[in-house]
C-alpha positions, 0 to 999 in steps of 0.5 A: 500500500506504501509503494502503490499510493507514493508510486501515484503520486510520484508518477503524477509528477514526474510525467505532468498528468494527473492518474484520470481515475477516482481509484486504484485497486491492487488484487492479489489472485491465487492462480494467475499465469502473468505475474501481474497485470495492469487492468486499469483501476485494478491492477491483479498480482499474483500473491507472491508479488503484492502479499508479503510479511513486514517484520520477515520478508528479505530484503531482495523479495520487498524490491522485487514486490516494489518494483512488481507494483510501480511497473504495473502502475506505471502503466496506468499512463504507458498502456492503459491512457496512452495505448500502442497501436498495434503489437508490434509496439508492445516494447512502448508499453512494456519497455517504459514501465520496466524502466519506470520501476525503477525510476520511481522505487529510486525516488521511493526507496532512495537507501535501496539503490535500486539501480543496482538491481537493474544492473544484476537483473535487466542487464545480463539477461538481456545482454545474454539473450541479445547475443543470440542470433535469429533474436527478435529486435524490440520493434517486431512485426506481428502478423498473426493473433497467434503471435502475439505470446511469443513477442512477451519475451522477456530479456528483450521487449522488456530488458533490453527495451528498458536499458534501451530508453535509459540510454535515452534518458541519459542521452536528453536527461530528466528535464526534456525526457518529462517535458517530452512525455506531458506532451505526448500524454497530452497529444494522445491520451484515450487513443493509440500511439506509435513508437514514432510519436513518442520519438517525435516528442521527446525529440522536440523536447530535447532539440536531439532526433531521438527517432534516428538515433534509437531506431538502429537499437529498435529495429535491428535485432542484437547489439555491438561489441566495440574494440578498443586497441592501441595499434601503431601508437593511436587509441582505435575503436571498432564496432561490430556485432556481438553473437555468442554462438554460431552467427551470421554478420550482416554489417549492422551498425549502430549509433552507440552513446559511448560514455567515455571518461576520456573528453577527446572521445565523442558522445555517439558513434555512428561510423565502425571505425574511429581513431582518437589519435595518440594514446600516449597523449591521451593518456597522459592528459586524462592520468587515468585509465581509458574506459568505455561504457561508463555507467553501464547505461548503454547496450554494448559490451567493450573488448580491450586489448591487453594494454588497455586492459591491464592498465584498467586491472591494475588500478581495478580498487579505485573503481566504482562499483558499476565499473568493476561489475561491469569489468566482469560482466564484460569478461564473461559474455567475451568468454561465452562468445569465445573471443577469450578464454574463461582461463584468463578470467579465473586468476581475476576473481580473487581481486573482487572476492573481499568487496564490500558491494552486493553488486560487484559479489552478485557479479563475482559468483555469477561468473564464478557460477558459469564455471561450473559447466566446465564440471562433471558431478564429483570428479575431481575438476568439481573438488578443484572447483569447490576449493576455489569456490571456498577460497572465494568465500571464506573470509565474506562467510566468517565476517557475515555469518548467519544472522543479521548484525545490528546497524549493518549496511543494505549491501551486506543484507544483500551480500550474505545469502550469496556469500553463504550458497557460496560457501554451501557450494564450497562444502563448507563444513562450518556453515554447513553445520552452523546451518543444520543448527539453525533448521533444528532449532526453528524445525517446528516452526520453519517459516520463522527463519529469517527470511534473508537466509531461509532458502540457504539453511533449507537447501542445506537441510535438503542437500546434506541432511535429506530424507524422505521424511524430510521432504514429506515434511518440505512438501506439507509446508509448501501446502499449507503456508500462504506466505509466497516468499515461504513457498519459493524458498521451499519448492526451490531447497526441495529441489536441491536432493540427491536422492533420486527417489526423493526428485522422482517423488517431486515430479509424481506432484507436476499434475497435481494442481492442489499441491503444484499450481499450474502458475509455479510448475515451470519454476518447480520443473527447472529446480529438478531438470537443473540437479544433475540428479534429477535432469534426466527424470524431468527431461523424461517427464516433460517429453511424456507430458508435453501433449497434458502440459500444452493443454494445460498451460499452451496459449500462455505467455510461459509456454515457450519459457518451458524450452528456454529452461531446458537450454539454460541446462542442456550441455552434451552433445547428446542433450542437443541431440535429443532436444533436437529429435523432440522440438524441431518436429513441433517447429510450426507450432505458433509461438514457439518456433523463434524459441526453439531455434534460438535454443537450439543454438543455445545449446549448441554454442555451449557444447562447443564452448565446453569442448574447446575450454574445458582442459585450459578452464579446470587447469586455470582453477587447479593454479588458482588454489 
């Protein structure tokens, strides 16, 4: 209630337009397949997105709930007064008010640092996405009604859309970007609008042409990789596109706001090669590293070559946070791309292991994470890899631990539940124990645990400490609680046992729906296929299931996502061999054909970049230790 009603009012303010209805109604709905959805004057959420417990609530789960209901109503403005067109705008309505959350929980929830959430959210999932050829560009034609679902797709119409118009908002800045819209508000309200007509406003309200600009983001489909080099004494620039797998370059060219921190370099490249001139000189004069990107503001990812490189890492304490995520960020999507190698990000890890930023940890073990690929369940490349893991983690756990201490900052609220399923990861055996003292201690009363690290110490239980009486007992909580952040903590430590017998039992629950609502069912799938114990069982069931689950959840928006988690796990030769016999026959199926294509080749890019790094990568970690 809080966030809804300063969400109206801040809105109000910010776009100059008063919100045209005498109330606003936010219901909670107890099955619902969207997460919400902005019915104008009643907004409905599922329960998890708008219900939660003050005094035990984490803090992660209260800014994805603030940020849930400020996108929703924001809204009330981009969809519901002022509509698109038609659907191949959808990125107007979902594109703007993805990035609004944020604007509005920002000046909600100052102390939050929202924006960091967008940066470890937004950012990678579209960057990732983004790099797959074949991906649909923002603005996407729609020709069929059947269509229409699939164009929902996350990583793009709303990730990528949203980091696209805070390119612009930095582009024009927050005077022209609300001038612009209380004209368009007032030029369109109760009508349609087009993608063009938002353009020409804020266009006029900057004296810029945005529309030229935006459209080579809008239009064309992934986004660049810029080189930057040291070649014959000049500093140089390149642009070309960026794919992670196969992909085929079409000499697409982009006009990129480069946000240097060096002055010689231009707002906007347009052309694909640059040259600044004498690096020396420039780098004298600037006495600082040359870097791009700065903010993270702008869709593009930056390769330097060794000299610049290392001259950014040898300085790599003195940079901003932003900065030192983004470092890695950037390292590992040129890894995935194979452009280099993971082996020469390994020895950087430790440089970041004793930040005292959730962002730059919440970056560190999500490349760290992506080394996992790398390794079999319990060989000895997966022992070396724990070892790193606890090399990592061990001073953050010790000075964390488990319980929250008075007068702590936000970032080692947010730090903590990374740090320990790190050390989890690690086999820690004190936290492992500390853990499994806190589940007997609070086994009778399970939902009281504090919520910031509930899901840990129940993973732990689950993984280390399982049974069958164990899981009887998850499964009965689950049932019974209506906390929604207690049921996502529960469905996804359940997912966590070794026993294949205990897994088999959580899929016998997929088809019942008064254990497993249909809205949860692809979240509890994934858990399962991504075990290595389970993968197989889940993969079976989902093949025997398709024609049950396509009735039950087929025409949703979330159908697709059921092909995309499997892509997300897949890493054999044999897995895509497979995926391939069961979904290339249902390639004409509407809504699902850019999905499955683009997986295939997800899945595909994978298997070759586990196949050409895996020796190089695991002797990278062995050194490390």
């Amino acid at each position: 209630m809080e966030i809804a009603k300063k969400a109206i009012e801040f809105y109000e303010d910010f776009y100059q337009t008063p919100y045209p209805l005498p109330h606003s109604w936010q219901l909670a709905l107890p099955d619902f397949s969207a997460g919400a959805m902005e019915n104008w004057g009643l907004v409905t959420y599922r329960e998890a997105y708008l219900l939660l417990d003050p005094d035990n609530t984490s803090l992660r789960t209260k800014q994805v709930v603030a940020t849930v209901i400020t996108h929703e109503l924001a809204h009330q403005w981009f969809g519901d007064l002022v509509t698109m067109k038609w659907w191949d705008d959808l990125w107007l309505n979902e594109s703007f008010a993805n990035m609004m959350e944020y604007v509005a929980v920002d000046a909600i929830k100052p102390e939050w640092n929202i924006w960091e959430l967008f940066q470890v959210s937004e950012a990678p999932a579209a960057l990732k996405r983004d790099a797959i050829d074949g991906v649909q560009s923002v603005h996407v034609q729609v020709e069929n009604p059947a269509e229409i679902d699939s164009i929902f797709d996350g990583a793009i119409v709303y990730a990528k859309g949203s980091r696209m118009l805070v390119m612009v908002r930095s582009l024009i800045g927050d005077p022209a970007l609300r001038s612009g819209l209380k004209a368009y508000f007032a030029a369109h309200k109760y009508q349609n609008a087009t993608g063009a007509d938002l353009w020409q406003a804020l266009g006029q309200a900057s004296g810029m042409d945005i529309g030229q600009i935006m459209n080579s983001w809008l239009e064309q489909p992934g986004y660049p990789v810029v080189s930057a080099s040291v070649t014959n004494g000049h500093l140089k620039l390149q642009q070309q596109q960026f794919f992670i797998g196969d992909g085929q370059a079409v000499g697409r060219q982009w006009q990129i706001p480069l946000n240097s921190n060096y002055s010689a370099v231009p707002k906007i490249l347009a052309d694909q090669q640059l040259d600044l001139g004498d690096y020396a000189q420039l780098r004298q004069q600037a006495g600082e590293p040359f870097r791009l990107n700065v903010g993270n503001d702008s869709h593009f990812i930056v390769k330097y070559d060794d000299q610049l490189l290392q001259d950014i890492l040898s300085q790599v304490s003195q940079l901003d946070n932003i900065s030192q995520m983004q470092l890695l960020q950037d390292l590992s999507l040129l890894a995935e791309g194979q452009v280099i190698s993971y082996a020469k990000i390994v020895p950087l890890l430790a440089d970041f292991a004793d930040s005292r930023s959730s962002l730059v940890i919440s970056a560190l073990y999500g490349v760290a994470g992506k080394l996992k690929k790398f390794v079999e369940p319990d060989s000895k490349e997966e022992q070396a890899l724990r070892q790193l893991y606890q090399k990592l983690s061990s001073k953050q756990a010790k000075r964390l631990g488990w319980q929250a201490q008075k007068n702590e900052s936000l970032d080692d609220q947010l730090s903590r539940p990374t740090i320990l399923s790190a050390a989890l990861y690690a086999k820690d055996p004190e936290i492992m124990a500390t853990a499994h003292q806190l589940f007997q201690a609070k086994r009778n009363e399970l939902i009281h645990l504090p919520a910031d690290i509930r899901f840990q110490v129940l993973r732990n239980e689950v993984e280390n400490y399982g049974s069958s009486e164990l899981t009887e007992t998850l499964l009965q909580e689950y049932q019974q609680t209506a906390d929604g952040s207690f049921k996502d903590d529960l469905s996804i430590a359940l997912a966590y046992a070794n026993d294949p017998q205990q897994l088999e039992k959580l899929i016998a629950k997929f088809q019942d729906a008064d254990t497993i609502k249909p809205q949860d069912l692809r979240s509890w799938f994934y858990g399962v296929l991504a075990n290595p114990h389970g993968e197989q069982a889940a993969w079976d069931w989902l093949r025997k299931q398709w024609d049950w689950l396509e009735k039950k959840v087929g025409g949703d928006m979330e159908f697709a996502t059921y092909i995309t988690v499997i892509s997300n796990v897949f890493k054999t030769r044999q897995r895509l061999a497979e995926f391939k016999d069961f979904f290339e026959p249902k390639l004409q199926t509407p809504g699902l054909t850019r999905e499955i294509k683009m997986d295939t080749r997800t899945i595909a890019s994978r298997v070759t970049l586990i196949e050409s790094q895996r020796d190089e990568v695991n002797a990278a970690i062995t050194v490390s230790l």
